[in-house]
PLY file of the C-alpha trace (Angstrom):
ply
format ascii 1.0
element vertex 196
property float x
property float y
property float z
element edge 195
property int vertex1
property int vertex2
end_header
103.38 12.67 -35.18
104.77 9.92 -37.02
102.10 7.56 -35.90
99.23 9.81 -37.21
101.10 10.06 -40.50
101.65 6.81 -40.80
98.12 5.78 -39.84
96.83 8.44 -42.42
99.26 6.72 -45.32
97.80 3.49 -44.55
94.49 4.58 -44.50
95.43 6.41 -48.38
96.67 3.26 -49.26
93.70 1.06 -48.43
90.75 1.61 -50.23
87.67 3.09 -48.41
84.90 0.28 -46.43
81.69 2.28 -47.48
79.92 0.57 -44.40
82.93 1.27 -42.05
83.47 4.62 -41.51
86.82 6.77 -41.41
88.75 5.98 -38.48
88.33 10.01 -37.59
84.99 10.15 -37.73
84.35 7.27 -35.42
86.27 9.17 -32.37
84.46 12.09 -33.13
81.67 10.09 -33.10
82.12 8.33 -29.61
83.04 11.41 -28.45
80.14 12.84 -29.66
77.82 10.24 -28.16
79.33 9.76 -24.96
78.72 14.03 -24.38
75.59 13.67 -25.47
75.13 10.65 -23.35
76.26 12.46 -20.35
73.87 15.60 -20.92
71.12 13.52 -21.07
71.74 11.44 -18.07
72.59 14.50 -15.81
70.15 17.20 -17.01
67.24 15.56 -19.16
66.96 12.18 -17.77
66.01 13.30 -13.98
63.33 15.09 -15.25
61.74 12.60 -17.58
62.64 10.71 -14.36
60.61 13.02 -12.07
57.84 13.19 -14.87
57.56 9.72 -15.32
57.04 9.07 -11.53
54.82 12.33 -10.75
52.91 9.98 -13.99
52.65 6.95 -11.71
52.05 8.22 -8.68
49.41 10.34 -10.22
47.49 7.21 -11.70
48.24 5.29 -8.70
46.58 8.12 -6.69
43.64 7.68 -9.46
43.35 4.23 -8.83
43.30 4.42 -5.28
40.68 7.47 -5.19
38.70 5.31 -7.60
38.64 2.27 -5.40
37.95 4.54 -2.68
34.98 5.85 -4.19
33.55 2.49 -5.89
34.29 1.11 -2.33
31.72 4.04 -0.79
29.45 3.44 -3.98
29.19 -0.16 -2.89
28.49 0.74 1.24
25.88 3.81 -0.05
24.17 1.00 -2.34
23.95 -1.80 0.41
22.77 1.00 2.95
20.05 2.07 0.55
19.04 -1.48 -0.51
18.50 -2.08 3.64
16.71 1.12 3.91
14.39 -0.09 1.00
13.81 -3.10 2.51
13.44 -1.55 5.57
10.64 0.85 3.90
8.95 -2.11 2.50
9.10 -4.32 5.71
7.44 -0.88 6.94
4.88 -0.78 4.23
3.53 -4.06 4.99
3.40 -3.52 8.45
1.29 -0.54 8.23
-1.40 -2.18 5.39
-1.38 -4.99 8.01
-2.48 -2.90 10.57
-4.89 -1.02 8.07
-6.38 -3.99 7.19
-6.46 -4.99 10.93
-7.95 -1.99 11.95
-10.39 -2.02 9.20
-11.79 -5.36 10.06
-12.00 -4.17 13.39
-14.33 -1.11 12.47
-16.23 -3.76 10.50
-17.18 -5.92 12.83
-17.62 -2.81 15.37
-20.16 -1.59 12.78
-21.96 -4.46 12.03
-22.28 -5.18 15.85
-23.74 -1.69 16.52
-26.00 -2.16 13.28
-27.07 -5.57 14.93
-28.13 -3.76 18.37
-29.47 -1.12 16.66
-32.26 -3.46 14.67
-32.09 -5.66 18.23
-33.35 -2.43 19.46
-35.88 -1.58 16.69
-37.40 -4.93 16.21
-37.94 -5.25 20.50
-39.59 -1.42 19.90
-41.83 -2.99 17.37
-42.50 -6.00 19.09
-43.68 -3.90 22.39
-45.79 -1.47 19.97
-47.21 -4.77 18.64
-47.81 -6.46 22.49
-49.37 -2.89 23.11
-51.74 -2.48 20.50
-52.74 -6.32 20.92
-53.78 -5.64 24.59
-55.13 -2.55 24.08
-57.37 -4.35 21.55
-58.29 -6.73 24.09
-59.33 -4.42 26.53
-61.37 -2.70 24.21
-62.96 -5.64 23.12
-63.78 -7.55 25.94
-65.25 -3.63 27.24
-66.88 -4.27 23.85
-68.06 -7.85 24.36
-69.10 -6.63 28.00
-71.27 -3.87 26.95
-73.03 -6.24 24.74
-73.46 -9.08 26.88
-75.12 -6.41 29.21
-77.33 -4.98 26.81
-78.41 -8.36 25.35
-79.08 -9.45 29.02
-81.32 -6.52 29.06
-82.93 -7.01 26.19
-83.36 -11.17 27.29
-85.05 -9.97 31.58
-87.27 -7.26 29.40
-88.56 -9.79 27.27
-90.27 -12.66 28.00
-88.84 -14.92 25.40
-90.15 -17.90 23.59
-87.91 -20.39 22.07
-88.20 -19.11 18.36
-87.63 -15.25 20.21
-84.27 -16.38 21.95
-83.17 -17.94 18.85
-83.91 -14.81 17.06
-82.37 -12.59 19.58
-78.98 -14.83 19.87
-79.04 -14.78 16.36
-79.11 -10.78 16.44
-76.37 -10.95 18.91
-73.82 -12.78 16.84
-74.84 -10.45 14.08
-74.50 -7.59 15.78
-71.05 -8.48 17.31
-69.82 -9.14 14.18
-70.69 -6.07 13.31
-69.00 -4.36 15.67
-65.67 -6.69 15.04
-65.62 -5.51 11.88
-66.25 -1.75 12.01
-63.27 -2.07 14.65
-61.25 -3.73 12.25
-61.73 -1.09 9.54
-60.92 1.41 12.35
-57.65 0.24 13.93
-56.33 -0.16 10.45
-54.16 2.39 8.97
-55.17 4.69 6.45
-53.54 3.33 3.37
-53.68 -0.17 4.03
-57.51 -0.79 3.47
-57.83 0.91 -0.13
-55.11 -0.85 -1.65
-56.55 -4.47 -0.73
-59.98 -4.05 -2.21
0 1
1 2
2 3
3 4
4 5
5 6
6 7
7 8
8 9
9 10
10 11
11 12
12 13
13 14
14 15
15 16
16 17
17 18
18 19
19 20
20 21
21 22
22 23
23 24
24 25
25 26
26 27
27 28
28 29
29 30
30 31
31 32
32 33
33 34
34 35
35 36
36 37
37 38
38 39
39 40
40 41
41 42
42 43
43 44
44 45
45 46
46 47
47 48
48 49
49 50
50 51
51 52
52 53
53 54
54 55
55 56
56 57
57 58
58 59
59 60
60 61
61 62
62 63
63 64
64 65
65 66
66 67
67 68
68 69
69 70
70 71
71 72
72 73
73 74
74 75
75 76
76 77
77 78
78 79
79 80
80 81
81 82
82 83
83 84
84 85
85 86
86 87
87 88
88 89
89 90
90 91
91 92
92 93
93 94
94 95
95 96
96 97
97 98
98 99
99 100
100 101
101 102
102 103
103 104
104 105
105 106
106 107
107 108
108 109
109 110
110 111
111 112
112 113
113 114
114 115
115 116
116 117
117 118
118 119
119 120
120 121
121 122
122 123
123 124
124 125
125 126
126 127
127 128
128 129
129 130
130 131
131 132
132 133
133 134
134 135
135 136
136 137
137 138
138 139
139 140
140 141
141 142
142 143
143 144
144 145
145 146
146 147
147 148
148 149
149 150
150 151
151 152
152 153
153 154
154 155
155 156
156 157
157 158
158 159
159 160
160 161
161 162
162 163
163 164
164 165
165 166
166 167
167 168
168 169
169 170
170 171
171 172
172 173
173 174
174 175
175 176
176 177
177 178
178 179
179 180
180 181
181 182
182 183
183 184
184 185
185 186
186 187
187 188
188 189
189 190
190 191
191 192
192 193
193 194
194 195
């Protein structure tokens, strides 16, 4: 007890630091400190611990999820960019084949179109070779006819010169006659009023 008096005299005696404080209060002080220390190391500290770690692994779990997912993005994107290519590779192919199979009807058409006037202009020409010999027969019946009559005509008359010039002369006439009013006849309807 002598010591704290004697520490407590000297510390009357000398006059007061004001930035040093009392001898006293600096025990209480580390005392103070060091319990508080203590309280926070064993109680608060492990959970601020456990907080700050459930923290990281929590972000860390985040940032792997997020990789994760940009990682899937980036597969779902290249999978739909090779189905899109894909579709157009398959788009082309089928207007190739459209346009394939449309030149093919073309040319299918226009051959059958070809035949088909083949086939109509070899009609006409037969209806043409027909009527032409069909004309000649009737002619040449015509021309027969007429060569008998005029024979006729020439035995039943006994003919001078100036008579069988006369009756040839008929002849022709009358031939021509009959060339022409079969003309008029084997011509169509319509075809002889407009020309006139």
């Amino acid at each position: 007890m002598q010591f704290a008096s004697l520490i407590l005299a000297a510390e009357e005696e000398a006059a007061p630091n004001p930035i040093f404080p009392a001898t006293a209060e600096l025990i209480w002080g580390a005392i103070a400190f060091f319990a508080l220390l203590f309280v926070v190391t064993k109680l608060i500290w492990p959970s601020i611990d456990e907080a700050y770690r459930n923290r990281a692994e929590n972000i860390e779990g985040k940032l792997d999820e997020a990789e994760r997912q940009r990682a899937e993005a980036e597969e779902l994107l290249e999978e739909y960019r090779g189905k899109l290519a894909a579709a157009e590779e398959e788009t082309q192919r089928i207007l190739e084949e459209a346009r394939t199979n449309a030149e093919r009807i073309r040319r299918e058409l226009r051959g059958k179109a070809e035949a088909e006037a083949e086939r109509e202009l070899e009609r006409a020409r037969q209806a043409i070779r027909s009527e032409r010999d069909q004309a000649v027969r009737d002619l040449r019946r015509e021309v027969g006819t007429l060569a008998v009559d005029l024979a006729a005509r020439v035995v039943s008359d006994s003919l001078d010169r100036d008579r069988q010039l006369q009756l040839i002369d008929g002849y022709i006439e009358e031939l021509g006659d009959h060339a022409q009013a079969g003309a008029m006849t084997s011509r169509p309807e319509g075809s002889g009023r407009g020309g006139g």
